[in-house]
C-alpha positions as CSV (number, residue, x, y, z in Angstrom):
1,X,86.3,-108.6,-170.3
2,X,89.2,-109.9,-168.8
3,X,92.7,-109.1,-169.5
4,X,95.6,-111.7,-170.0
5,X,98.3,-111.6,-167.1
6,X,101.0,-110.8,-169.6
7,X,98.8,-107.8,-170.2
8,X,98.2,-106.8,-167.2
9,X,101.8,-106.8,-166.0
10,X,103.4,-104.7,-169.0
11,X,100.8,-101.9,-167.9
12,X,102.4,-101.6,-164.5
13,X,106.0,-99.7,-164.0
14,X,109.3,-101.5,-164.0
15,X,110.8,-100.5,-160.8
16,X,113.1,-98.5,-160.0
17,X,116.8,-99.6,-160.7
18,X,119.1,-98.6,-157.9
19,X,123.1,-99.7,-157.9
20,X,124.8,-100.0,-154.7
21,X,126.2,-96.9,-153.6
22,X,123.0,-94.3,-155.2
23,X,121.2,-96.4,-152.2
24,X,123.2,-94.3,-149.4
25,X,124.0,-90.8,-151.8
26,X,120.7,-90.3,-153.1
27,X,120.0,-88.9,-148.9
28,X,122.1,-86.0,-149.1
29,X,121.1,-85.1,-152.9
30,X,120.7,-81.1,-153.1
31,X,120.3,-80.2,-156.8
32,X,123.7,-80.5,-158.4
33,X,124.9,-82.7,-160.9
34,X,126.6,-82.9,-164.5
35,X,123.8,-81.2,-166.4
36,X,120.4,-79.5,-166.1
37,X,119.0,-83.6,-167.8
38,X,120.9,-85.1,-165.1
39,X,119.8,-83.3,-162.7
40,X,116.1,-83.4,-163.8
41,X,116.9,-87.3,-164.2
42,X,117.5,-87.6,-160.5
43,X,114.7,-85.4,-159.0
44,X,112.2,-88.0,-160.8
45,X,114.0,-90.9,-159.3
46,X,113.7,-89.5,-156.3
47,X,110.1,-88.5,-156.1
48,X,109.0,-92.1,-157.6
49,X,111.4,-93.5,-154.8
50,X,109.7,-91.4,-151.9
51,X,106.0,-91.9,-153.2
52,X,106.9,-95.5,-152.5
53,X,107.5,-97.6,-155.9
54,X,109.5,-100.7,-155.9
55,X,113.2,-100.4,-156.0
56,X,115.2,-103.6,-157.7
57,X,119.2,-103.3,-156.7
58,X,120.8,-103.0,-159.7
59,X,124.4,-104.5,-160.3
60,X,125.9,-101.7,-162.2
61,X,124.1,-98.7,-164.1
62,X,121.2,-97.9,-162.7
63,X,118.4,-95.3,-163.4
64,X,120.3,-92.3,-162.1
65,X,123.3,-93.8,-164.6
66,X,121.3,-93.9,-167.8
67,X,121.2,-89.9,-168.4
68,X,125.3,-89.5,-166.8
69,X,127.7,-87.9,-169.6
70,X,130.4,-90.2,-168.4
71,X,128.4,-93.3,-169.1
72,X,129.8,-95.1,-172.3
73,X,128.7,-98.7,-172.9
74,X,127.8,-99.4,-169.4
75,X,130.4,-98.3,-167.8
76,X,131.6,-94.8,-166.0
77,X,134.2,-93.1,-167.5
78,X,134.4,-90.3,-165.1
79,X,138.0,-91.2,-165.0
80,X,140.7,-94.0,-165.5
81,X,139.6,-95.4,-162.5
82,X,136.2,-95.0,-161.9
83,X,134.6,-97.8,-162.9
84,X,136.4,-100.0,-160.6
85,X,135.8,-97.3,-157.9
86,X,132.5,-97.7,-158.0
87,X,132.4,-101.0,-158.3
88,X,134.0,-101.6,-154.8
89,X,131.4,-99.0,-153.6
90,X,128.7,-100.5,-154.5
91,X,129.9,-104.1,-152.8
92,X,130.8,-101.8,-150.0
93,X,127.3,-100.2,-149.2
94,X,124.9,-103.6,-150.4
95,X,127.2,-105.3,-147.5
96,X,126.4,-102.3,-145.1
97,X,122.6,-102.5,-145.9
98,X,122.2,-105.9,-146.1
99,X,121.3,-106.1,-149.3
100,X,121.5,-108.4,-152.8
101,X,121.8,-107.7,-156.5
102,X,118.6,-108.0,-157.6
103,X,117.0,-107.9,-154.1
104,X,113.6,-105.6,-154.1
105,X,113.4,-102.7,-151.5
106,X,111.5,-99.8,-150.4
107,X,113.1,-96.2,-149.9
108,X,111.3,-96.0,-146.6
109,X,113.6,-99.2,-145.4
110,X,116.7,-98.0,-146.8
111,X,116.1,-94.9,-145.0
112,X,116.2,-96.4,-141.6
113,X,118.9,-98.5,-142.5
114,X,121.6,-95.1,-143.7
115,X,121.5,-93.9,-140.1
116,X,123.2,-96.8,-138.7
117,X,125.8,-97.7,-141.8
118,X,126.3,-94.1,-142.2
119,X,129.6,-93.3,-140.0
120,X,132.0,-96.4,-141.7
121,X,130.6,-95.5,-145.2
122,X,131.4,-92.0,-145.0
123,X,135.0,-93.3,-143.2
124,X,135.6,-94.6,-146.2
125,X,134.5,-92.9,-149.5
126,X,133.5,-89.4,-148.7
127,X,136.7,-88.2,-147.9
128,X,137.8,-88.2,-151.2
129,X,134.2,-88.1,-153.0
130,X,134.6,-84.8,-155.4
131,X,130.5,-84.6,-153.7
132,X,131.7,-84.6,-150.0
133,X,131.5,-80.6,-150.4
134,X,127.9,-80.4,-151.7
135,X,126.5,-83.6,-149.5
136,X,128.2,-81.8,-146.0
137,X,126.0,-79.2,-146.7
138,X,122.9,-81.1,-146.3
139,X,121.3,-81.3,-142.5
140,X,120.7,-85.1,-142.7
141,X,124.6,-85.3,-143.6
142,X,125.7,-83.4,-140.6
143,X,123.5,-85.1,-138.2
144,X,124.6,-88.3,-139.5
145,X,128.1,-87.6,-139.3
146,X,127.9,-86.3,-135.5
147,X,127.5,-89.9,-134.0
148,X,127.2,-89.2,-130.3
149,X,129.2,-92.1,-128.6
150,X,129.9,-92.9,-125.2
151,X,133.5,-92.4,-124.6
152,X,136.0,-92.4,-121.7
153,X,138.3,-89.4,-122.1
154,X,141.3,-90.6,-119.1
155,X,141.4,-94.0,-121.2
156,X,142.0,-92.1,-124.4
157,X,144.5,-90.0,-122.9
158,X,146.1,-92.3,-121.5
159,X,146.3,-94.3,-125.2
160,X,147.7,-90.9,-126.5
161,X,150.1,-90.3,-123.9
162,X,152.2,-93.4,-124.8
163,X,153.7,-92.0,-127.1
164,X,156.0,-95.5,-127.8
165,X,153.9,-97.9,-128.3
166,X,156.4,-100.3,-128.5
167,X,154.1,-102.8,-126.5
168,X,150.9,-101.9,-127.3
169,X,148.9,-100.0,-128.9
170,X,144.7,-98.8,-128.8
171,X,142.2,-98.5,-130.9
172,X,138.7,-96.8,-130.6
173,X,136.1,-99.0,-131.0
174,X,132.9,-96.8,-132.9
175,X,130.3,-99.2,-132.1
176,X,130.7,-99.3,-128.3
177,X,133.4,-96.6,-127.7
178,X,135.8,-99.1,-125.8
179,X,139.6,-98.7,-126.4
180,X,140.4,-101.5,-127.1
181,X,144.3,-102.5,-126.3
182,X,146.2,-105.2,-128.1
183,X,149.9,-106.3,-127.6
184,X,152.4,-106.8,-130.3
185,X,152.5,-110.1,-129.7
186,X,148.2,-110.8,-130.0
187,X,148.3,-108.5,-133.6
188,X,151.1,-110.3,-134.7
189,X,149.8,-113.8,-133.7
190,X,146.4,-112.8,-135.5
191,X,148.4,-111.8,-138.7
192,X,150.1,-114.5,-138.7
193,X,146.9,-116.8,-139.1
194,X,145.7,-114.4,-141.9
195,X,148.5,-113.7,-143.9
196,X,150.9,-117.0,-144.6
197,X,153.3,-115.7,-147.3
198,X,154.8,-112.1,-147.1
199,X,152.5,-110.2,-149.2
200,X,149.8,-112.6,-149.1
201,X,146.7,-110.4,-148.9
202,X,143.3,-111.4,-148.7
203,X,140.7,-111.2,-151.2
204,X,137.9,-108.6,-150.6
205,X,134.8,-110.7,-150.8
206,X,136.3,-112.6,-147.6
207,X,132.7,-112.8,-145.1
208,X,134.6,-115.9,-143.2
209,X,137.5,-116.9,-141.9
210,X,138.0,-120.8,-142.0
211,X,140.9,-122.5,-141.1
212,X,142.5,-125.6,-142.6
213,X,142.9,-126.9,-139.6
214,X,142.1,-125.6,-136.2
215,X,145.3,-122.8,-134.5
216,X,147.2,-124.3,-131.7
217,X,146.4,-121.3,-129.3
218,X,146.1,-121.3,-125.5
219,X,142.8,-121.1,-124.5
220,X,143.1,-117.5,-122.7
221,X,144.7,-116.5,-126.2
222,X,141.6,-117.8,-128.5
223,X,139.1,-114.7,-127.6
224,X,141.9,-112.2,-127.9
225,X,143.5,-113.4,-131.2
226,X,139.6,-113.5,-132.7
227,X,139.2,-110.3,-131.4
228,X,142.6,-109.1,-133.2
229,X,141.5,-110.7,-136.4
230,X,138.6,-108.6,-136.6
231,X,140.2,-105.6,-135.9
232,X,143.0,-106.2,-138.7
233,X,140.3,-107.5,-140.9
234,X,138.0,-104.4,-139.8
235,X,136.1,-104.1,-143.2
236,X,133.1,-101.8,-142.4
237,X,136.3,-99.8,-140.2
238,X,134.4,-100.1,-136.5
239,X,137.9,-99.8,-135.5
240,X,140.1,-96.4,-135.6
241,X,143.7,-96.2,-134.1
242,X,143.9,-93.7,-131.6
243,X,146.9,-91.6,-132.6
244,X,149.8,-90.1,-130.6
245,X,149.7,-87.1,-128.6
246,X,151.9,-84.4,-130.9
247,X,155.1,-83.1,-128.9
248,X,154.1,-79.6,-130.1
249,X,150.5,-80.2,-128.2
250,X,152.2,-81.7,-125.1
251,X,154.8,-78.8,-125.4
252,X,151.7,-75.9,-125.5
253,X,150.1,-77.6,-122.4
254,X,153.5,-77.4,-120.6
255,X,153.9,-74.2,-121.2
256,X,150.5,-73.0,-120.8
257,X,150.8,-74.2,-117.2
258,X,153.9,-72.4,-116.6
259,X,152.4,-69.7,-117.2
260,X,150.0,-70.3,-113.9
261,X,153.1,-71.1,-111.8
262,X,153.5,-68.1,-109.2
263,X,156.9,-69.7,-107.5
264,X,159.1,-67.8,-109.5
265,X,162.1,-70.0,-108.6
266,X,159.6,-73.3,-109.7
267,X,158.7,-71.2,-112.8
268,X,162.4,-71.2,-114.0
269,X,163.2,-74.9,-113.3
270,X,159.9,-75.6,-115.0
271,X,160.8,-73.4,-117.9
272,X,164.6,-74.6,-118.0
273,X,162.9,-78.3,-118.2
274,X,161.3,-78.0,-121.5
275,X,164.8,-77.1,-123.8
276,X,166.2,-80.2,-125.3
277,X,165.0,-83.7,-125.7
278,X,162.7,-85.8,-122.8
279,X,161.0,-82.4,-121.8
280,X,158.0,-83.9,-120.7
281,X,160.1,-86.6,-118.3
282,X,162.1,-83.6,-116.7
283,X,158.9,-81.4,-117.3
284,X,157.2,-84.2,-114.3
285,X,160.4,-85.4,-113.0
286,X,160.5,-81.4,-111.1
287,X,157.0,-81.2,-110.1
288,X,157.5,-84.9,-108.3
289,X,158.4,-82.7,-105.2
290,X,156.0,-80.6,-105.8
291,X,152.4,-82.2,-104.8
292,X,150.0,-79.1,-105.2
293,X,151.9,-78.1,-108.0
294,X,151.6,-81.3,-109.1
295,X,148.1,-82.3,-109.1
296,X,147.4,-78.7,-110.5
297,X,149.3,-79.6,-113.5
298,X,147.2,-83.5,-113.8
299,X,144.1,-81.0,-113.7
300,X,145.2,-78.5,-116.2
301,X,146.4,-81.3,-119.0
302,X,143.5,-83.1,-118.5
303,X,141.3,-80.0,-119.4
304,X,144.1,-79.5,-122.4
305,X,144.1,-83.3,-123.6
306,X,140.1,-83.0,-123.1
307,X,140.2,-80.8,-126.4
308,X,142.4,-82.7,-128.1
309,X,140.6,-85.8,-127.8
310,X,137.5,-83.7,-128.8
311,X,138.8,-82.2,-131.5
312,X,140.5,-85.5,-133.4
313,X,136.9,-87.8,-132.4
314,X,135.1,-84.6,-134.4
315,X,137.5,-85.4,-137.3
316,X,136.7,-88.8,-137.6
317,X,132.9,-87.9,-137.3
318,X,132.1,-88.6,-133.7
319,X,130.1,-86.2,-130.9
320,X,131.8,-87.6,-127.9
321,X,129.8,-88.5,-124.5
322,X,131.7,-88.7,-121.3
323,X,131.3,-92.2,-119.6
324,X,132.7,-94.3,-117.2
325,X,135.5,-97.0,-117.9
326,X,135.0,-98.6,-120.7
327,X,138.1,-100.9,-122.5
328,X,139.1,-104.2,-123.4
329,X,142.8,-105.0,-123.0
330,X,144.4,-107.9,-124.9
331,X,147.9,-109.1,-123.5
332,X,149.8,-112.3,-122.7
């Protein structure tokens, strides 16, 4: 006896329905949710999702969704906002995975993809996710969040030490860890190709950028400005300002290395140096006759701007490597 294909097809499962952003948080799921039915919900998701069924890409709620107490006509009322929230996370992590609406997938393929979208997702939304507490407990979260990138630490000090940036200014790059340096003039040009009215934003589905007609640039200019556009663009956020160095962290180094100096008549001058504004100018301007002095002191903030530097790549989620040179300067 044979069956009709209609037949045969209802007696198999629907798969499973996954929105956007349950594609990436479903990883660091340990237990907790809304209710003991949600909860219970999710643990079958999972387990039909790891023993290898079918997941369609759902555009909007999903599996997980159809048990959530804030779900109210299709759409999360969580709070005022959260709707749209989750909305733009959604578009955010199918562009990250490469995925469609629609689009069927395994868990297994997803699962190699998180890794490597991980570090601008979590840039972006789990800083302020009321989960981050709960997912930053789970050992996949940590050792996705400690990217271990290549990075030069004199280049980032030196970024840090210009304290102006009236010129120019740097930017880590997380894919590559480059600093990357732009002038005012390259940012601006790119902005200005972006951005005609004051304003005048783009919209966020933008994949392309196509001109009306093509930018009278220089030709050493053309590389540079694309390069600019991406970074003001900078969508998935491969691209992080390096900040500043504080005066009170320039001002604890200084003083710290007083507090080596034996010459007790250098030791006062030293000291005397750091009241009042432009410390750190008069701080080097009386170690210039100094040369052993001197290149203690390069040696000893170095080691101090080395912590630094370690401690702000940890808070952006990075595990820093010491490499050689590595930077791309943009300038006129």
């Amino acid at each position: 006896m044979y069956l009709p294909f209609d037949a045969i097809m209802s007696t198999r499962k629907q798969p499973i329905k996954l929105r956007g952003h349950h594609l990436i948080c479903l990883h660091f799921f340990r237990g907790e949710g809304y209710n003991p039915e949600f909860v219970e919900n999710l643990w079958s998701v999972l387990k039909r999702a790891e023993a290898g069924e079918p997941i369609e890409v759902a555009h909007g709620a999903d599996d997980v969704c159809g048990v959530c107490p804030s779900l109210k006509e299709g759409k999360c009322l969580y709070r005022d906002d959260a709707e749209k929230e989750i909305r733009e996370m959604d578009r955010t992590s199918l562009k990250l995975l490469d995925l469609d609406v629609n689009e069927t997938v395994l868990w297994s393929e997803i699962r190699e993809r998180v890794p490597e979208v991980f570090l601008p997702w979590a840039r972006t939304f789990c800083r302020e996710c009321g989960w981050s507490p709960v997912c930053r407990k789970d050992p996949v979260f940590k050792s996705f969040s400690a990217r271990r990138l290549g990075v030069n630490f004199d280049e980032i000090q030196k970024a840090m030490e210009d304290v102006v940036r009236d010129n120019f200014d740097y930017f880590l790059d997380l894919e590559t860890g480059e600093v990357v340096t732009f002038s005012e003039e390259i940012v601006k040009k790119a902005q200005s190709l972006l951005y005609v009215d004051e304003g005048e934003e783009l919209e966020d589905d933008i994949d392309y950028i196509e001109f009306d007609e093509d930018p009278e640039l220089p030709e050493w200019m053309i590389d540079q400005v694309e390069t600019a556009i991406e970074l003001v663009l900078d969508e998935n956020r491969r691209y992080v300002r390096i900040p500043e160095r504080s005066s009170s962290a320039a001002f604890e180094s200084m003083s710290g290395f007083i507090q080596t100096v034996s010459d007790p008549a250098l030791k006062s001058e030293l000291t005397a140096a750091l009241s009042g504004r432009g410390a750190f100018r008069r701080f080097k301007d009386v170690l210039v006759h100094c040369p052993k002095e001197r290149k203690r002191w390069h040696s000893h903030n170095a080691k101090a701007m080395k912590k630094e530097i370690k401690s702000w790549l940890h808070a952006i989620g990075v595990a820093s490597v010491s490499r050689s040179s590595s930077s791309r300067f943009f300038a006129p």
